[in-house]
C-alpha positions, 0 to 999 in steps of 0.5 A: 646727494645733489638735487638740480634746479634748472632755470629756463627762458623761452620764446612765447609758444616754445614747445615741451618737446623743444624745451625737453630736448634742450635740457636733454642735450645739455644735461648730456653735454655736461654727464648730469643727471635728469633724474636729479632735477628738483624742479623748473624756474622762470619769470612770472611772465612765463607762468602760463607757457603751455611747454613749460607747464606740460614738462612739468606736469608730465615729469611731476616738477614744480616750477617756481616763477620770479618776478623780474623786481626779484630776478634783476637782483641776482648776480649772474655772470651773463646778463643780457641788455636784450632781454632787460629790454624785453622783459625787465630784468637781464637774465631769467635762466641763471636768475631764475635757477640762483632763486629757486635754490635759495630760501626767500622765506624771511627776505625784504625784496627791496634789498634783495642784492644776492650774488648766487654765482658761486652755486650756477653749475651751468651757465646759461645755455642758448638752444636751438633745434636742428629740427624744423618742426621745433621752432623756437629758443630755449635758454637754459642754466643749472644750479646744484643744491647739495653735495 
């Protein structure tokens, strides 16, 4: 049995349907399935985003925030100097998803350097809808947990 954490990045104000329709597509792409998702992971700064905690409310996940200080110490195969820019660190998605997989319970996040890569099953995924009415970008990255 595997259980999957999904790491997702978003524009302020995406919406649940946007960011449901990514995971959507992209667990279809990839014959995974939704079912096995074990939750939602992100940056702090994306705790509040009305999307994200209506998914996970409606599915009944929990979603795990970062704080950039942690995220930037994960190794990730797609860092963006855009998104360091913006929010501090050069990936939520992938960073996000290596952390919620990870137990921190009894780690000094000053010398937290973790290479989480060997366990990312999707890298990140950029989204964007077709679809007028879902405006907005969802970046997304999956890690598998189990066998």
């Amino acid at each position: 049995m595997y259980v999957l954490w999904v790491g997702i990045g978003c524009k302020r104000e995406t919406s649940r349907e946007l960011i449901e329709l990514a995971i959507k597509e992209i667990f279809r792409k990839h014959d995974l399935s939704e079912s096995a998702i074990a939750g939602i992971a992100t940056i702090n700064s994306k705790a509040a985003e009305v999307g994200l905690l209506e998914l996970c409310q409606i599915r009944n996940l929990p979603l795990k925030t970062f704080p950039a200080e942690v995220l930037q110490n994960i190794s990730v195969p797609n860092p963006s100097q855009l998104v360091e820019k913006k929010v501090g660190t050069a990936s939520v998605a992938e960073a996000a998803a290596i952390s919620a997989s990870l137990d921190f319970s009894h780690v000094n996040f000053a010398d937290l350097k973790v290479g989480g890569i060997n366990n990312l099953l999707i890298p990140k995924q950029i989204f964007r809808s077709s679809n007028p009415n879902l405006q907005g970008i969802v970046t997304i990255a999956v890690v598998m947990i189990g066998k």
